[in-house]
N, C-alpha and C positions, 0 to 999 in steps of 0.2 A: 451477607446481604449489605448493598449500600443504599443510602435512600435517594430519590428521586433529585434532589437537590445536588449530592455525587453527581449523580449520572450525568447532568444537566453541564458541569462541569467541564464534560468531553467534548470537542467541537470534531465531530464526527462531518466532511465534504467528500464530494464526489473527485476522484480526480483521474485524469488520463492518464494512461504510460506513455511517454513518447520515445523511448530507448529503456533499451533491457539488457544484460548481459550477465554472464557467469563472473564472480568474484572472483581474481586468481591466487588458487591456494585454499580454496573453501568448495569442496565438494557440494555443500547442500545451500549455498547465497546467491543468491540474485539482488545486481546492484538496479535497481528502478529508477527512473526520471520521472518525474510527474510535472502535467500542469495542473496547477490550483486556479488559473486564473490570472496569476500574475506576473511581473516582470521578468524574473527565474524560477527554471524547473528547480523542483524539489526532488533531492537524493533519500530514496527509503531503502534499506538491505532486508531482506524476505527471503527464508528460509524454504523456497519451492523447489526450487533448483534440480531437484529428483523426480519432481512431475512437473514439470511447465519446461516446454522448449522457448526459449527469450523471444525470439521471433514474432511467438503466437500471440504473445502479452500485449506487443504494440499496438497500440488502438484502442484497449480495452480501456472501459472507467471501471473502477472498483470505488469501493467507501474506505478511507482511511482517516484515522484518527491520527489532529494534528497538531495536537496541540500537549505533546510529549517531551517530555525533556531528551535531549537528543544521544544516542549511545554511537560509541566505538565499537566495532566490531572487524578482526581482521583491518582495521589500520584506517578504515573507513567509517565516514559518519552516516547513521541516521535519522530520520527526522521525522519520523512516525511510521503506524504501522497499518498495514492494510486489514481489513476483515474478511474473514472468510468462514465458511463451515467443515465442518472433518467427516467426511462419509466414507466409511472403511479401512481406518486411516492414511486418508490422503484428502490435502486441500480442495475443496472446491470456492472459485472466488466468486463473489457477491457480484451483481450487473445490476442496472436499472434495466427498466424496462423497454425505453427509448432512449436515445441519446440525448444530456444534461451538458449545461454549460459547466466547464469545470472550474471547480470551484462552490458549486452547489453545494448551501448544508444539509446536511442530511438530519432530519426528525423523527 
């Protein structure tokens, strides 16, 4: 359990993909482009890769937490992580319900 005041900690926004692709050399990574909103996309690595064609990604907003300290992975950085749910095990990703400026915080 963490308390409210943790939580509160996470700067949870909405962001677009705007480029997706398979990692090379990493069967289950996908390297993500995102806008927040601001001057450069943001590079996330996301372990879907075995259920999401990169393709299908582009356009989508998801909610990702951004305010992570940034990891190496296969030789590449990332810079937060998306959220999602696990139904069967396999990813299902989070949408708004209409389209949000990205960048939106999410509450």
């Amino acid at each position: 359990m963490i308390s409210l005041d943790k939580f509160k900690e996470s700067d949870i926004r909405l962001g677009t993909i705007v480029s997706a692709e398979k990692v090379e050399g990493a069967d289950k990574l996908l390297k993500l482009m995102f806008d927040f909103g601001g001057p450069e996309p943001v590079q996330i690595l996301s372990g879907i890769a075995e259920f999401y064609d990169p393709a299908v990604l582009v356009g989508k907003q998801v909610p990702v937490i951004v305010n992570l300290e940034p990891r190496t992975l296969k030789g590449q950085a990332s810079n937060g992580m998306m959220l999602a749910v696990v139904v069967d095990g396999k990813p299902v990703l989070l949408h708004p319900e209409k389209e949000v400026s990205p960048g939106s915080i999410v509450r």
